[in-house]
N, C-alpha and C positions, 0 to 999 in steps of 0.2 A: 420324177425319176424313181424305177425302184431302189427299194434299198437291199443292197447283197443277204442274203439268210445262212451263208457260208462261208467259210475261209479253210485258207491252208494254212500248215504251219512253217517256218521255212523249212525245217526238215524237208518235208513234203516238198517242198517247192524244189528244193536242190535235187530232188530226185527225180523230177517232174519233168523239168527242165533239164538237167545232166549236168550241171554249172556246180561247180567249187562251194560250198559250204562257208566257206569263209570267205569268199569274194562276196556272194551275195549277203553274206555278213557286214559288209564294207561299204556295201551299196547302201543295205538299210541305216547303219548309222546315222544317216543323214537324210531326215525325211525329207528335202527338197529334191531328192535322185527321185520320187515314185509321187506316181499324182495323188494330188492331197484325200485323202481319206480311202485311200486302196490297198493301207498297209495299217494294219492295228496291232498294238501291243495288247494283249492280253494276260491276264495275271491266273494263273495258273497255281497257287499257292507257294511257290519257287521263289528265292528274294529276286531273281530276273525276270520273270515272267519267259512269256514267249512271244516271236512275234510273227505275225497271220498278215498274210494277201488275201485280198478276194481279188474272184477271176481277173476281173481290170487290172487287177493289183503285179498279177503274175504276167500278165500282157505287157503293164509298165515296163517291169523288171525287166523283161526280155527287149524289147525295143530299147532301155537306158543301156544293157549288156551290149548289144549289140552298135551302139552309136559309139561308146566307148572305144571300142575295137578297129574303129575307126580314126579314132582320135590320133596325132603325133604323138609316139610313146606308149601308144593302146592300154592296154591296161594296165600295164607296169607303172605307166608315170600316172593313173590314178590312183595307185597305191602308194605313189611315191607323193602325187598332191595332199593324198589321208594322213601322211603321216603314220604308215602302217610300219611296224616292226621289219626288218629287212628278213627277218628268218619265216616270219608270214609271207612277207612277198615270196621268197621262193618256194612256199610251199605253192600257194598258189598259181603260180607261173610254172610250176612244172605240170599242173594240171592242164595247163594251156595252149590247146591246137598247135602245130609248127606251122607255119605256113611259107 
């Protein structure tokens, strides 16, 4: 298999895709949400680094978003499973399709 020669960053990724910055902030937290080696952290000089998809990577992302969405509670009770700050969740969740 080859091996990727690029990545994004999420930046890029949230833009790429139109998704919440901080949702897919949420998602990466937990490298078992993106298939294994399709999400790298990179160290950047920053005491956080930054963290990079490759294409696979952003493909993951977008199929994990979307299966989410589907879930009882959609994305809200996976923010609510993270443990995410409730003033996060609603930022988030206002970014959030109405359907």
């Amino acid at each position: 298999m080859a091996r990727p020669t690029h990545v994004y960053t999420i930046d890029t990724v949230a833009t790429l895709i139109g998704e919440n910055l901080e949702l897919i902030q949420q998602v990466a937290s937990n490298s078992d949400n993106i298939d294994y080696g399709e999400m790298i952290h990179a160290f950047d000089g920053s005491e956080e680094g930054v963290t990079t998809f490759t294409k696979r990577g952003v493909e993951s992302l977008k199929e994990f978003l979307a299966d989410i969405r589907t879930w009882d509670g959609g994305v809200r009770q996976f923010l609510v499973d993270g443990q995410c700050h409730p003033e996060k969740i609603d930022r988030i969740m206002a970014d959030e399709p109405k359907s």
